[in-house]
C-alpha positions, 0 to 999 in steps of 0.5 A, a space after each residue: 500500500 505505498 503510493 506517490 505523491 502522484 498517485 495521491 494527487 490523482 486519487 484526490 482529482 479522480 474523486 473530484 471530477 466523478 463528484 462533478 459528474 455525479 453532481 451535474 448529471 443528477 436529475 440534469 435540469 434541476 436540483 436533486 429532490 431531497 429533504 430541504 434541498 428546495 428550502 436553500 434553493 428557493 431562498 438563493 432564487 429568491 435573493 436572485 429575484 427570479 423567484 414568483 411567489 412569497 418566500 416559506 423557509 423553514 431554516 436560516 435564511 443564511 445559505 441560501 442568500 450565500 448561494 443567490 449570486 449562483 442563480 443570478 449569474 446564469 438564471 438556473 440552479 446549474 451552479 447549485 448543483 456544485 455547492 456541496 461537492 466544492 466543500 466535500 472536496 475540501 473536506 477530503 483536502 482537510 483530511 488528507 493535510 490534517 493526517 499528514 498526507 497519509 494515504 490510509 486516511 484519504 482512502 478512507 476519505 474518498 471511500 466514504 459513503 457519506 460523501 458520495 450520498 451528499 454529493 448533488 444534494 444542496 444542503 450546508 451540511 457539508 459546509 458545517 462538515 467542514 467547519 466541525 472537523 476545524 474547529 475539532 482541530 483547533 480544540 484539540 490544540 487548545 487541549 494540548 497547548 493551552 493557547 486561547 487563541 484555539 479556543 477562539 477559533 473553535 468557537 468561532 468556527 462553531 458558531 459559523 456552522 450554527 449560522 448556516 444551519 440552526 441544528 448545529 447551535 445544539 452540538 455546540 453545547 456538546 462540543 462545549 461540555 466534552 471538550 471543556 468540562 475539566 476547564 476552568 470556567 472562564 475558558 468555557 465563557 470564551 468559548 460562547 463568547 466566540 460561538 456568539 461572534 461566529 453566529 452574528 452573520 445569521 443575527 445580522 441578516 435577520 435583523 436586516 430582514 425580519 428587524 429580529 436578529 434572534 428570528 431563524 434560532 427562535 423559529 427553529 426552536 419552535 419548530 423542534 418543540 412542535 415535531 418532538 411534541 405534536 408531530 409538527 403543524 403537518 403532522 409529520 414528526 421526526 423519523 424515528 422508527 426503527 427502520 431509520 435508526 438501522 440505516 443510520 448504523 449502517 453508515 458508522 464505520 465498523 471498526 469504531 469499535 476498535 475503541 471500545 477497551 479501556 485503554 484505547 478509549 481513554 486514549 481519545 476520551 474526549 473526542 469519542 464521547 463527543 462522537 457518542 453524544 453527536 451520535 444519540 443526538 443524530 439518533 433521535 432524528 435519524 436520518 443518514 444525512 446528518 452524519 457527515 457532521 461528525 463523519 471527517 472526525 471519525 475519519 481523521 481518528 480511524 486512519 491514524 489508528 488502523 492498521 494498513 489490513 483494516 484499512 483495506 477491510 473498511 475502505 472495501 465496506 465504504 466501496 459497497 455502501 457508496 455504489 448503493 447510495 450513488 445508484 439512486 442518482 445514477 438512475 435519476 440521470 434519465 428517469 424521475 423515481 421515487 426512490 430518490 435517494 437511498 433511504 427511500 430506494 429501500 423504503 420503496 423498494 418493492 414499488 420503485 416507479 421509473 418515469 419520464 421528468 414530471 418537472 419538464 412537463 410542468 415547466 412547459 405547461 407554466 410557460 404555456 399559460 403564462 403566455 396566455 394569461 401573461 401578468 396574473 397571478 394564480 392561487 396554487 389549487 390542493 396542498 398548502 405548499 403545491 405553490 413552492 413546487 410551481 414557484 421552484 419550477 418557474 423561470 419566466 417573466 409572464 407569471 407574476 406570482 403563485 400564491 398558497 391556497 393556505 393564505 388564501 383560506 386564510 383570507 376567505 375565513 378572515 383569519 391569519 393564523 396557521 397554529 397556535 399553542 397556549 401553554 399554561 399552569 393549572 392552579 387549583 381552585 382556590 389561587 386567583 392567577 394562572 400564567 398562560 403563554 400563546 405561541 403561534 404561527 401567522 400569516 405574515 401582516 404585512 402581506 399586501 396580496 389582494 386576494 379579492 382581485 385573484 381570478 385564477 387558480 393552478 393545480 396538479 388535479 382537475 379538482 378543487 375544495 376551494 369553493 368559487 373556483 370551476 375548472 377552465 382547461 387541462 394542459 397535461 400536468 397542469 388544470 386551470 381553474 377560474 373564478 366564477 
């Protein structure tokens, strides 16, 4: 297993250049349609100002805003499609730099399942990848040599990662309490004082926008209390099920449990208590995806502590998991699936569906009406969130803007609240006070829609429960409803 420098470089261009075509060719003319891939590359289109509808995100405005000069330049998602691969690519950079140009540890790198499964998906979580397996570096140094200025750095580099991506606010705490636990104070004060510093790009923007600069971490924070305790406004929940949980084993590397004697734990107390906590953390959500926040770590540790045979053993595991998490995307080179990616390829697996691009047709039925009907507005007919798909698809000038039936019910029954929850004490009869708090979610009361002057409306069915619509004209994927 001796290899040049030469040979080194070409491994790391290799990998590069199939990660660009595994990028570029998935789902050619769009983005791949994963979870919160449409949340970031809305909001970079909406930023880009070609985006026909009102903005809903559940997560920070922040990368997607980082990412809008790439819609803007070409007017398509083309250079979105290279978001994440431009930061794997770095983190596989990192990795093999950090390790000292070892070659077990790019093999490791390079043949890491999470890697190829986040490789055309529009997400920062490769970004966050990056900036932990730093900021790891960093603490680690500090650990070692007691300068602040690690710290700092640490801190900072976390609080970036919880700027572009809410969840990361909550490993920081575990960072923190891992990494300083047996710490004077102070040290952990510095370290939030950094963490807050490095998250001031996120308070700055919302500030900006909303006038709130605490707005995405208080909206996410709602937004977790709701799935953990009612499943969400929608109902959906967290994915929790033991299905979930399995797959999201399958993805930790089999010789982690090299660590588990005494002696090779205690080597690496601190770091392996921090992968553990990460890892129940990721559990209670489980989804593959979050893994690669930790996954660059669990490298860097395994390739300086296996032996060149083990190597070899994990390097063959990653090869078989990464040809099945990329076989989904190789489909979808040429046909539409519901088993976009591998979790839903297993989930379907006995009712996988191979089709011609739906989001063709409905981009040629868009353009179709906004010539006949150029300048309206259209109310999106049937789910509260169709209008997202339509606004998504969209890339002319004739349509003026989609509008969610959601607020448009919201209209008719003169109301602007979507959900709301009192939480209150319950004092017995004989106390004169209760303390009652109310936390909802509205429709914005600035939105100057005039619903009353909407005189069309768009669905994917020939159907509507929307009373004073009646349908007008089919044009494939798309039906066309008229007020009367």
């Amino acid at each position: 297993m001796t290899f040049s420098y030469a040979s080194n470089r070409n491994l790391i261009i290799y990998t590069t250049l199939i990660l660009i075509l595994i990028a570029t060719f998935t789902v050619p003319k769009d983005l791949l349609d994963a979870t919160d891939v449409k949340d970031y590359s809305d909001t970079a289109k909406f930023f880009a100002g070609d985006y026909s509808a009102n903005l809903r995100t559940s997560h920070s405005v922040l990368y997607g805003l980082l990412l809008s000069p790439y819609v803007k330049i070409v007017d398509s998602y083309f250079f979105l499609k290279f978001s994440s691969t431009f930061f794997l690519v770095l983190i596989i950079l990192s990795l093999y730099y950090l390790s000292g140009k070892k070659k077990e540890t790019l093999l490791l790198a390079i043949t890491l399942p999470l890697i190829w499964y986040m490789s055309p998906w529009v997400s920062p979580l490769p970004l966050v990848a990056l900036l932990f397996l730093w900021a790891y570096v960093f603490i680690k140094k500090f650990d070692e040599e007691g300068k602040i200025k690690n710290l700092l750095y640490s801190g900072l580099l976390i609080g970036l990662a919880g700027a572009f991506w809410d969840t990361a606010f909550y490993f920081s705490f575990i960072f923190l309490i891992t990494f300083l636990y047996n710490k004077k104070f102070y040290y952990s004060l510095f370290f939030l004082t950094a963490v807050f510093v490095g998250m001031l790009p996120n308070f700055i923007v919302d500030y900006i926008i909303f006038e709130f600069p605490f707005y995405s971490k208080l909206k996410h924070i709602s937004a977790v209390f709701a799935f953990a305790f009612y499943g969400g406004i929608y109902g959906q929940g967290f994915p929790t099920d033991l299905f979930s949980k399995i797959l999201v084993l399958l993805f930790v590397p089999w010789y982690m449990l090299i660590f588990k004697d005494k002696k090779s734990f205690l080597r690496e107390k601190k770091t392996l208590i921090f992968l553990i906590l990460s890892f129940l953390f990721i559990w209670t959500n489980s989804q593959i995806r979050l893994l690669i926040v930790i996954a660059p770590i669990i490298v860097l540790l395994l390739g300086e502590r296996l032996t060149k045979k083990q190597v070899k053993v994990q390097v063959i595991i990653f090869i078989i998991l990464s040809l099945l998490v990329i076989s989904p995307y190789i489909i979808q080179t040429k046909y539409q699936t519901n088993g976009r990616y591998f979790k839903a390829a297993v989930a379907e697996w006995d009712n996988l569906i191979f089709s011609d691009f739906e989001f063709e047709k409905i981009q040629s039925n868009l353009e179709t009406i906004g010539m006949e009907f150029k300048g309206e507005k259209f109310v999106v007919l049937g789910k509260d969130d169709d209008y997202r798909e339509l606004a998504h698809y969209y890339w002319g000038t004739d349509i003026e803007e989609f509008v969610s039936v959601q607020d448009y019910k919201l209209f008719l029954r003169g109301d602007d609240t979507i959900a709301s929850k009192e939480i209150r004490s319950n004092a017995p009869s004989d106390f004169r006070r209760e303390l009652f708090f109310d936390i909802g979610l509205r429709k914005n009361r600035n939105d100057d829609t005039d619903y009353a002057s909407l005189k069309y409306g768009l669905s994917f069915s020939n159907s509507t429960d929307v009373s004073g619509f009646e349908l007008r004209k089919g044009y494939g994927s798309l039906y066309l409803f008229e007020k009367i």
